[in-house]
MIBAMI-110693 format. One record per residue (C-alpha): x, y, z; residue in one letter. Coordinates in nm, 4 decimals. Example, Ala and Ser with C-alpha at 12.3 -4.5 7.8 and 13.67 -1.06 7.14 Angstrom:
BEGIN
{node {1.2300; -0.4500; 0.7800}; "A"}
{node {1.3670; -0.1060; 0.7140}; "S"}
//
This chain:
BEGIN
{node {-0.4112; 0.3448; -0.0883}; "X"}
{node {-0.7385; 0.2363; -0.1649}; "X"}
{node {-0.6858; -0.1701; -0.1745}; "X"}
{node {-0.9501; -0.2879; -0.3930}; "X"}
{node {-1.0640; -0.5696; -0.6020}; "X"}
{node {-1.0439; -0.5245; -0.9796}; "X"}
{node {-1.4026; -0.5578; -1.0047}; "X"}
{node {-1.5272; -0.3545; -0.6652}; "X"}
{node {-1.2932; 0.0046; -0.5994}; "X"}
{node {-1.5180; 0.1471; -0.4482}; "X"}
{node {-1.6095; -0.1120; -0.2264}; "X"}
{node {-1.5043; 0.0950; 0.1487}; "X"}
{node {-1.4619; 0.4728; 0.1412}; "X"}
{node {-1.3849; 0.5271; 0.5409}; "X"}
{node {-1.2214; 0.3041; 0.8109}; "X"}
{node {-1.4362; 0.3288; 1.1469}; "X"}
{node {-1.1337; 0.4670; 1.3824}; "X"}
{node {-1.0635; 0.7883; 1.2995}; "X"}
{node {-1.2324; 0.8139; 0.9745}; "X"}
{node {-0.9490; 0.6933; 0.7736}; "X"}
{node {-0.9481; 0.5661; 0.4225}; "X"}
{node {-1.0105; 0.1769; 0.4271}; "X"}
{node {-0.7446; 0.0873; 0.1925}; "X"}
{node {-0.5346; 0.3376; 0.0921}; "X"}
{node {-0.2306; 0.1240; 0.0919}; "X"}
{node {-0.0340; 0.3167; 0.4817}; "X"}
{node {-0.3106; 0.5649; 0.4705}; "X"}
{node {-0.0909; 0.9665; 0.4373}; "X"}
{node {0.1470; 0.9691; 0.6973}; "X"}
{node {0.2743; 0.5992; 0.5269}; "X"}
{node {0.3025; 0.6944; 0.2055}; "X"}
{node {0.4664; 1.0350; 0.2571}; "X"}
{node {0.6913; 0.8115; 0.5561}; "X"}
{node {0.7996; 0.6344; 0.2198}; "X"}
{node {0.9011; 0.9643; -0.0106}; "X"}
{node {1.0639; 1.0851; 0.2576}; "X"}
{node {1.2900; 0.8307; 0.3203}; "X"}
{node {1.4109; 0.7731; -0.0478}; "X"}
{node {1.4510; 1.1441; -0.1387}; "X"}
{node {1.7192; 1.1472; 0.1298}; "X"}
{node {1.8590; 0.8169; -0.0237}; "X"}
{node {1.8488; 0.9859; -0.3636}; "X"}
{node {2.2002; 1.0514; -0.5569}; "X"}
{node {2.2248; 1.4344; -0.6310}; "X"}
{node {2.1741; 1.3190; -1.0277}; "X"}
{node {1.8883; 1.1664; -0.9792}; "X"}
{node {1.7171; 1.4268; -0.7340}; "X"}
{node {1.7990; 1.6737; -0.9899}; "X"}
{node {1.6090; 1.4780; -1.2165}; "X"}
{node {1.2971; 1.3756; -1.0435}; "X"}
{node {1.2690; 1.7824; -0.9376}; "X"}
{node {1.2958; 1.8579; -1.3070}; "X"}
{node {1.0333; 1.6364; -1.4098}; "X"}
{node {0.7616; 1.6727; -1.1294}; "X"}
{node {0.7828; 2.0571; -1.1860}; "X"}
{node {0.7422; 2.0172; -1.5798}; "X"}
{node {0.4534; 1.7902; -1.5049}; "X"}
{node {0.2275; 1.9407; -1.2084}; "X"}
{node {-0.0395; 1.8163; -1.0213}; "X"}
{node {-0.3328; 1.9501; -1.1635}; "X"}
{node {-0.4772; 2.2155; -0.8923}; "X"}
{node {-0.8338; 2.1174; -0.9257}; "X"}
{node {-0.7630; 1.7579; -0.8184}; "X"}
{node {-0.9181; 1.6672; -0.4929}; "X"}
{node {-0.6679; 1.5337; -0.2979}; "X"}
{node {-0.7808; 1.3140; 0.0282}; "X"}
{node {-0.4788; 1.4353; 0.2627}; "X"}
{node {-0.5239; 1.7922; 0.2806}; "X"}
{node {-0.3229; 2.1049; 0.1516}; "X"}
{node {0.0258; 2.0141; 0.0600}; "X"}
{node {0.2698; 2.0806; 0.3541}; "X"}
{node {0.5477; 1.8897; 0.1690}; "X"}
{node {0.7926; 1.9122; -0.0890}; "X"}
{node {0.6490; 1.8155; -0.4542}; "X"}
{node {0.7918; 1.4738; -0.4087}; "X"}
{node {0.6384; 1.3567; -0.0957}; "X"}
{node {0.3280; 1.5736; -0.1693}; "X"}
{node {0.3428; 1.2811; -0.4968}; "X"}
{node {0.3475; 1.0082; -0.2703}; "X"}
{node {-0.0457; 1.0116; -0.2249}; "X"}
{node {-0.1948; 1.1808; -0.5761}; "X"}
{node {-0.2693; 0.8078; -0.7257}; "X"}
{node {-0.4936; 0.7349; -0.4697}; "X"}
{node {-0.6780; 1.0655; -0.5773}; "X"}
{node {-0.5949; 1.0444; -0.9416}; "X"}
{node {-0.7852; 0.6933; -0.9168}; "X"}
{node {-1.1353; 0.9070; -0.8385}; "X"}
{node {-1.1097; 1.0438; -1.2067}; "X"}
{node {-0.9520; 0.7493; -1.3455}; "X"}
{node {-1.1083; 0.4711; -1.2135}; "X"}
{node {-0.9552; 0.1549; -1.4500}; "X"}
{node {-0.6287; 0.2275; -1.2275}; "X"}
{node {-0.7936; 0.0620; -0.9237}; "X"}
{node {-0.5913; -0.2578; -1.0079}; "X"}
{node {-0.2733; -0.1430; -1.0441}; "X"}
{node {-0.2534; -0.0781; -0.6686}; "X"}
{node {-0.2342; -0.4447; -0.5682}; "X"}
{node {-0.1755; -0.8222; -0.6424}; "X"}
{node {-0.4083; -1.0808; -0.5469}; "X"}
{node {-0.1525; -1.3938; -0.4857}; "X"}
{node {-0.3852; -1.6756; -0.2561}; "X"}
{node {-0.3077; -1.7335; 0.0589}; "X"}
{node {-0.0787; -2.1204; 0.0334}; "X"}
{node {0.0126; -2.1179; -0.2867}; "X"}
{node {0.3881; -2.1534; -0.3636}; "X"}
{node {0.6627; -1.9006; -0.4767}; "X"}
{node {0.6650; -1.9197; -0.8406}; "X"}
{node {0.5376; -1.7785; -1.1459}; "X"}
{node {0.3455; -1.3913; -1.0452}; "X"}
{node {0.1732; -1.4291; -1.4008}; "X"}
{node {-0.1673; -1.6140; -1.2960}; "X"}
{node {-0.2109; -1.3570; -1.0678}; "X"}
{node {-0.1753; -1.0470; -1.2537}; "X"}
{node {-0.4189; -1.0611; -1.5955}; "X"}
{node {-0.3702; -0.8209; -1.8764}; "X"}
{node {-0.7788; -0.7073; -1.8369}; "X"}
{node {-0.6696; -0.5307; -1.5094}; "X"}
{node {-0.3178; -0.5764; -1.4613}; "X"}
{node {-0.1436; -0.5278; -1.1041}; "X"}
{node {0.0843; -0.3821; -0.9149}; "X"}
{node {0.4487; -0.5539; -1.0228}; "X"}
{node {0.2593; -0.4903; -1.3758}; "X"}
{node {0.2165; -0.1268; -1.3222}; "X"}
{node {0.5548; -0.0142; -1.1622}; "X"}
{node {0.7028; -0.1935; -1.4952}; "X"}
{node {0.4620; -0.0194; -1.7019}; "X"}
{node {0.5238; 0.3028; -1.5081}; "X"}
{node {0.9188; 0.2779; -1.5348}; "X"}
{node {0.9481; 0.2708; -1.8874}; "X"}
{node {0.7629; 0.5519; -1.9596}; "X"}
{node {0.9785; 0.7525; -1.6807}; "X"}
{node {1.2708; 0.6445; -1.8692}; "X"}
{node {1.1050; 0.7596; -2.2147}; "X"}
{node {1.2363; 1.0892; -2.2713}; "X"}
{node {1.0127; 1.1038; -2.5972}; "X"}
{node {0.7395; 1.0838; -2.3471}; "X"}
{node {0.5475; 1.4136; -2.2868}; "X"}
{node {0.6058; 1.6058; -1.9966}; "X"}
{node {0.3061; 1.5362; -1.7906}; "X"}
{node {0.3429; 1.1532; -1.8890}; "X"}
{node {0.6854; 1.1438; -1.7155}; "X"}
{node {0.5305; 1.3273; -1.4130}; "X"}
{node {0.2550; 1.1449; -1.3493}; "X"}
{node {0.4280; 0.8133; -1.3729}; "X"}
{node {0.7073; 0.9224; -1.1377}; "X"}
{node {0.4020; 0.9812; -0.9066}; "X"}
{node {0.2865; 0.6203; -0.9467}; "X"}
{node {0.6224; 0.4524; -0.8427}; "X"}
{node {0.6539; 0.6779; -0.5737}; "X"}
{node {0.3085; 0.5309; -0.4565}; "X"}
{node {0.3172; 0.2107; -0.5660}; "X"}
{node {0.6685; 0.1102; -0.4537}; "X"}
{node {0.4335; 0.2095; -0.0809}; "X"}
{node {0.1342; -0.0401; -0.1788}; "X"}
{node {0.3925; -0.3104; -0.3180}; "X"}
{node {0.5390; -0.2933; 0.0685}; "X"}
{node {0.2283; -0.3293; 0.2476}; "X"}
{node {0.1430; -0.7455; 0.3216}; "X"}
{node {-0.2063; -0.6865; 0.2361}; "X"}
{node {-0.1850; -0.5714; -0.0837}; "X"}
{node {0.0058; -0.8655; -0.2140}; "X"}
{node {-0.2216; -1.1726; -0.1036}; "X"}
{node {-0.5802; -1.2550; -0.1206}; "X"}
{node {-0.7989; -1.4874; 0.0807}; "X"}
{node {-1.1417; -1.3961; -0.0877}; "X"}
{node {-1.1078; -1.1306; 0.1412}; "X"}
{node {-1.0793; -0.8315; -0.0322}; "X"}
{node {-0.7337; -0.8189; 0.0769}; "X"}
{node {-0.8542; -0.8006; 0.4771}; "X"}
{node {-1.1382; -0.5525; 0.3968}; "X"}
{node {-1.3638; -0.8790; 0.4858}; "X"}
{node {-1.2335; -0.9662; 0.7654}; "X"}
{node {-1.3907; -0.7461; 1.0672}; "X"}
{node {-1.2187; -0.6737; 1.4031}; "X"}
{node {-1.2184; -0.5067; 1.7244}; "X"}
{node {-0.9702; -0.2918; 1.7430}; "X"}
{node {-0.8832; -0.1435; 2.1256}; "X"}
{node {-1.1917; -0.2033; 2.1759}; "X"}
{node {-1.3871; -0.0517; 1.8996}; "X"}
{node {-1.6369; -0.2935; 1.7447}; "X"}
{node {-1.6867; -0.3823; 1.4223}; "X"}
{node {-1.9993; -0.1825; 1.2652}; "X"}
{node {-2.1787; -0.2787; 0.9223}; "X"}
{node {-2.0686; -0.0161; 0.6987}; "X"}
{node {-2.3318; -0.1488; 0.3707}; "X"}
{node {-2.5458; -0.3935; 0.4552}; "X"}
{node {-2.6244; -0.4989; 0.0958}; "X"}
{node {-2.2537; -0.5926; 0.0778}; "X"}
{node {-2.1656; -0.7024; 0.4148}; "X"}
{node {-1.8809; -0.4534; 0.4570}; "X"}
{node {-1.7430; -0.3914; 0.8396}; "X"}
{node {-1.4976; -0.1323; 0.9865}; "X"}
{node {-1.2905; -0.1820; 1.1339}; "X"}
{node {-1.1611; -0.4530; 0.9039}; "X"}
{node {-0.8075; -0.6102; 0.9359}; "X"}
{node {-0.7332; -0.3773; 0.5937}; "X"}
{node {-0.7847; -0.0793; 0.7696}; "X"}
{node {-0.6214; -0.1400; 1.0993}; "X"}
{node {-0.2656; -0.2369; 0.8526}; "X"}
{node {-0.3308; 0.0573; 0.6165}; "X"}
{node {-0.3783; 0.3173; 0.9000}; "X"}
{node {-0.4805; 0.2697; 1.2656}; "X"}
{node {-0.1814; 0.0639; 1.3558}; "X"}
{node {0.0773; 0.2695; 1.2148}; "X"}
{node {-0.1188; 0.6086; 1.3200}; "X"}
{node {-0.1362; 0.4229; 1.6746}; "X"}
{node {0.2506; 0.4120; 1.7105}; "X"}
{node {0.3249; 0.6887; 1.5237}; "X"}
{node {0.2211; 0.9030; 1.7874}; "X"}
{node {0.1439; 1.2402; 1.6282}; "X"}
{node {0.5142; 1.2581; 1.4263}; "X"}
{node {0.5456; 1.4730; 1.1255}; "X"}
{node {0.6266; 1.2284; 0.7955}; "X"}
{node {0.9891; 1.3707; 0.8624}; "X"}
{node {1.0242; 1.3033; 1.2345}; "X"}
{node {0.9131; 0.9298; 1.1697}; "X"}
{node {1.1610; 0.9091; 0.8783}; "X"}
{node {1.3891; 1.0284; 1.0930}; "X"}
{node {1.3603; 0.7692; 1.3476}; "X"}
{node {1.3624; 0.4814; 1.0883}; "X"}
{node {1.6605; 0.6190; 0.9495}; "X"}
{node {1.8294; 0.5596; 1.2831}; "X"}
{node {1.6700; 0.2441; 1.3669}; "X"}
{node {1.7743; 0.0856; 1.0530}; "X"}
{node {2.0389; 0.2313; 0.9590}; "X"}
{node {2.2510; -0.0761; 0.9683}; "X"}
{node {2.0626; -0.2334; 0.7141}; "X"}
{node {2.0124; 0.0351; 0.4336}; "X"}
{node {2.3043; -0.0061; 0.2670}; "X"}
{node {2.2789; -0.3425; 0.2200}; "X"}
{node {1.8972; -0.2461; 0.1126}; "X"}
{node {2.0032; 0.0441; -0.1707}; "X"}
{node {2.2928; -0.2468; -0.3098}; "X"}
{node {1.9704; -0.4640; -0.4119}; "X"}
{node {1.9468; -0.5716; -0.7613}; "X"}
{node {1.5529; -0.4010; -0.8433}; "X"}
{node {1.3046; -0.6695; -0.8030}; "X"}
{node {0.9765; -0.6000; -0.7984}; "X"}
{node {0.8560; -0.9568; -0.8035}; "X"}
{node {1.0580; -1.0820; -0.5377}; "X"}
{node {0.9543; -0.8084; -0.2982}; "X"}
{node {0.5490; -0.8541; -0.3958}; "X"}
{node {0.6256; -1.2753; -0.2709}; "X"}
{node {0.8124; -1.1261; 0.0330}; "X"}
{node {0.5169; -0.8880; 0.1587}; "X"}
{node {0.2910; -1.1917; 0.0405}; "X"}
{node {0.5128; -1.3975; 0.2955}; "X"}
{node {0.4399; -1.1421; 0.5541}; "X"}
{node {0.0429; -1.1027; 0.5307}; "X"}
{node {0.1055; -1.4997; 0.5851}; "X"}
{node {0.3233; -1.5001; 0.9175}; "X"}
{node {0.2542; -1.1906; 1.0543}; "X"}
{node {-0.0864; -1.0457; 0.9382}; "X"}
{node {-0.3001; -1.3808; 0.9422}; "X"}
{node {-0.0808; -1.5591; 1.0873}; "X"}
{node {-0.0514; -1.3327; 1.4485}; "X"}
{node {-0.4107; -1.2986; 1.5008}; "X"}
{node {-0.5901; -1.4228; 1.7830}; "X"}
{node {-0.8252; -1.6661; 1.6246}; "X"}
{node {-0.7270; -1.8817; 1.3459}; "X"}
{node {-0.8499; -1.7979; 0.9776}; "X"}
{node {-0.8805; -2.0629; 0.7508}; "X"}
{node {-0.7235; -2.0380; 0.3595}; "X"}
{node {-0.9849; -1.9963; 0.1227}; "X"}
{node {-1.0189; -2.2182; -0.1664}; "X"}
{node {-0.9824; -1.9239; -0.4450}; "X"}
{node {-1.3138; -1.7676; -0.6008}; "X"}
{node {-1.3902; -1.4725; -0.7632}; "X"}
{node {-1.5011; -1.1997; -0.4743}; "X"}
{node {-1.7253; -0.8997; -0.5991}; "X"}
{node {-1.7605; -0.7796; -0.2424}; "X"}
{node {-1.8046; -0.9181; 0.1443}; "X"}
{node {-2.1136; -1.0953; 0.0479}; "X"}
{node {-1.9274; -1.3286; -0.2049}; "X"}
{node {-1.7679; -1.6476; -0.0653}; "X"}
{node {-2.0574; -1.7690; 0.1372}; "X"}
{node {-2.0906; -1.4229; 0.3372}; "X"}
{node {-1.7280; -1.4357; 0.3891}; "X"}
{node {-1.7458; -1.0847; 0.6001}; "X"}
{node {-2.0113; -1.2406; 0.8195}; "X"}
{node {-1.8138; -1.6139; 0.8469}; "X"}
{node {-1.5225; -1.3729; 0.9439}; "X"}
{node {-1.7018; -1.1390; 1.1810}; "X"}
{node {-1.8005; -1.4829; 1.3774}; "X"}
{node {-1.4522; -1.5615; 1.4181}; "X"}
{node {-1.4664; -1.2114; 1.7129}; "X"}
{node {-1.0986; -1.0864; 1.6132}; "X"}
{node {-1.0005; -0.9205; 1.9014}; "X"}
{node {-0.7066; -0.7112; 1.8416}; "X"}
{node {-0.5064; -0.5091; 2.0752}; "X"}
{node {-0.1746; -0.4704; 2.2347}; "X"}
{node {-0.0482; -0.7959; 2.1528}; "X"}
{node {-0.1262; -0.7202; 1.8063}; "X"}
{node {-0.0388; -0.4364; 1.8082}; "X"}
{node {0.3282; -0.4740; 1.9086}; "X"}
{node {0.3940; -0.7284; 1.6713}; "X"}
{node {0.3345; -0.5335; 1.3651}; "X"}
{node {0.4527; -0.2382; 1.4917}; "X"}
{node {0.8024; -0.3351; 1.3880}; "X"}
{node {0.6932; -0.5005; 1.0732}; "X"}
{node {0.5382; -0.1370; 0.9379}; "X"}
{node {0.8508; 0.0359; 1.0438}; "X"}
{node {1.0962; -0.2400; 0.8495}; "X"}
{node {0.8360; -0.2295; 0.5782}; "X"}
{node {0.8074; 0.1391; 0.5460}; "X"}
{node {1.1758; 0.2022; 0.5568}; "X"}
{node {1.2471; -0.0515; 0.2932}; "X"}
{node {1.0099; 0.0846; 0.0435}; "X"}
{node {1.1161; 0.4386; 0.0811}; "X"}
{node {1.5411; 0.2648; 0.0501}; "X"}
{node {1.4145; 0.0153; -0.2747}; "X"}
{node {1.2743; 0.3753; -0.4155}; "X"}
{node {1.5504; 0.5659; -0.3934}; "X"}
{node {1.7301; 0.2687; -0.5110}; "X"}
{node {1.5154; 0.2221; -0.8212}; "X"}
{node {1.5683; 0.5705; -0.9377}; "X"}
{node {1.9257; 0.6239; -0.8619}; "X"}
{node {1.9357; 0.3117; -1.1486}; "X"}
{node {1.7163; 0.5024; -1.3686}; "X"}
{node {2.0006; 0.8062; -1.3623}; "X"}
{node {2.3301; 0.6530; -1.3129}; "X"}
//
């Protein structure tokens, strides 16, 4: 998902390695990783249900969509359309994310999510009544069952719940394996690859190794499977899940990295040039990630991934008891 700033959404279009989106919250393979998983948690009631309503509500055909011709069913195929729903309709930039600052305390999510822009605990709310609104039209149903399906993805990933006047990483340049960081604007200081990027995409796609959405599901299914049921028996909690991935950017996205990155005092960032030339303060730093790096997120994604895709299903099956 496309991780930006209320005020800057278009601030990155391409990650350096392998020309993948900067910020679209576990780039495809991710997000479909996600559907995948919680359509095979689903109860037969409520997969009945979402198949009923995506169906009576289709993605329109003339919407570009970033990750290619559908391969999927309609409800993984979902998993990615707010990313491309978010070229037409741009004031939905916000709802992908929250910025909570790096340091603060667990508390109160309200400071961080204002009503001009809202965010992402904001939106799945939002989003979930009108699902449950069968007065709602058809298309209205659809497309918000296509938002939780993506945004219970973003809500999962540590960068999109934590901000360091940063852009949510996207200021923060790296090497990654080697590949240098290269000035992407120079008007706004932006870099790829960016520690935004290498979480959204290059890290997972790194590990990943080639699997179909299904084949990695698989293999999480397996790997955690002594921990999903005690995952789908979760009371719903949106804002207790946005502190825990804010908890993780924290210990293992800043904190893992080679060289230390100081916490921001909090200021309002337009782009990479904002905070003093944050971008270029943090391209100074020479983040040199690699296979050290790498192998401590690895399992991170893979407990991350699986969870969102269990809270889903999870979230649903409530919604159709």
């Amino acid at each position: 998902m496309k991780r930006r700033r209320r005020t800057c959404s278009t601030l990155f279009l391409f990650a350096i390695v392998g020309l993948a989106p900067s910020a679209r919250g576990w780039g495809c393979t991710g997000h479909q990783v996600v559907a995948v998983i919680a359509e095979e948690h689903l109860s037969p009631h409520a997969r009945d249900m979402v198949a009923q309503i995506l169906a009576a509500g289709p993605i329109d055909p003339a919407l570009r969509r970033f990750c290619g011709a559908n391969t999927l069913d309609a409800f993984a195929d979902s998993s990615t359309w707010a990313d491309d729903q978010r070229s037409i309709q741009p004031d939905t930039a916000g709802w992908h994310f929250i910025d909570i600052p790096r340091g603060v305390a667990k508390g109160a999510i309200a400071p961080y999510c204002p009503p001009s822009t809202s965010c992402i605990t904001r939106a799945i709310d939002d989003q979930m009544a009108i699902l449950r609104n069968i007065n709602a039209s058809a298309q209205a149903r659809a497309d918000a069952l296509r938002y939780i399906i993506h945004f219970f993805g973003d809500l999962h990933q540590p960068l999109h719940a934590t901000s360091n006047n940063d852009l949510g990483g996207n200021c923060v340049p790296v090497s990654f394996f080697g590949a240098a960081p290269q000035e992407r604007n120079v008007t706004k200081e932006s870099y790829a690859p960016n520690l935004h990027g290498i979480w959204d995409t290059d890290i997972l796609e790194r590990f990943a190794g080639g699997q179909t959405p299904q084949q990695f599901a698989d293999e999480m299914s397996v790997k955690f499977k002594g921990q999903i049921p005690a995952w789908l028996r979760e009371r719903v909690d949106v804002v207790s899940w946005a502190w825990e991935s804010h908890q993780l950017a924290e210990d293992s996205v800043y904190g893992a990295l080679p060289r230390k990155v100081a916490i921001e005092t909090p200021v309002e960032v337009k782009a990479c040039s904002d905070d003093q030339h944050i971008s270029t303060r943090m391209l100074n730093l020479h983040e040199q990630v690699g296979a050290d790096y790498q192998a401590a997120a690895e399992g991170v994604i893979q407990e991350q991934l699986t969870k969102a895709g269990i809270r889903l299903a999870a979230a649903l099956n409530a919604v159709w008891k």
